[in-house]
N, C-alpha and C positions, 0 to 999 in steps of 0.2 A: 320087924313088921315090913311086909314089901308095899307100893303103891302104885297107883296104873290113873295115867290120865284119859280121862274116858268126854262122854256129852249123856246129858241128862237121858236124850232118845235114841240112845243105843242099846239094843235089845239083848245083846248076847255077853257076857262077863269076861272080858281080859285074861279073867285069871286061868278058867275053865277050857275057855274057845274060844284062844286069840284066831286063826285064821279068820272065823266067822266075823268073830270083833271086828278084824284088823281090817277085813274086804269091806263090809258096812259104814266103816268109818271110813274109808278115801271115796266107796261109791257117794259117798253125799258131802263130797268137798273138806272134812273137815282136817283131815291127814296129822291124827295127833301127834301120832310118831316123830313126823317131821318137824312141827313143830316146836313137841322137846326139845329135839335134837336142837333148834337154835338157839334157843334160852338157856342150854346147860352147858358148862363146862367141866367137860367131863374130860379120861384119859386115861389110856392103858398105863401110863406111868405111876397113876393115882392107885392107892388102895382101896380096893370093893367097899369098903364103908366109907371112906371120903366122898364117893363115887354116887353112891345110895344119897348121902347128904347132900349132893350138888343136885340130883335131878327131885327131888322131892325139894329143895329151894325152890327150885324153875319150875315144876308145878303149881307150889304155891302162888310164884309171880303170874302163872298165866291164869289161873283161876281169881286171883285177885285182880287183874286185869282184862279178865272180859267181860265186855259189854253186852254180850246179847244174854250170858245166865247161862249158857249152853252146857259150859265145863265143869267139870267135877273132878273131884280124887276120891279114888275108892282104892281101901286098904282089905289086903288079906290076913 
């Protein structure tokens, strides 16, 4: 199963039409990508399913830890 950290008011699906996602989400501050990328420890040394299991971790944290309700995980 893959997953995609998104915001409740994002219009366009990750999975379908990341550009469009991807521009919507930094035009309105929320920069998931970035974000990720800090909560996860990830690494080309790691095996792709190690890899999967480190960033769906640090989704979970950031999802379990925001306060505004904003964020979500959506699974394809």
């Amino acid at each position: 199963m893959t997953f995609m950290l998104t915001t409740i008011d994002n219009p366009f699906n990750p999975f379908d039409d990341f550009d469009k996602w991807f521009n919507w989400d930094c035009l309105h501050g929320y920069n998931s990508c970035g974000l990720l990328d800090r909560f996860s420890f990830t690494s080309d040394a790691l095996p792709d399913k190690q890899n999967h299991q480190e960033l769906k971790r640090a989704m979970d944290e950031i999802v379990a830890n925001d306060l505004t309700g904003m964020r979500l995980i959506v699974e394809k």
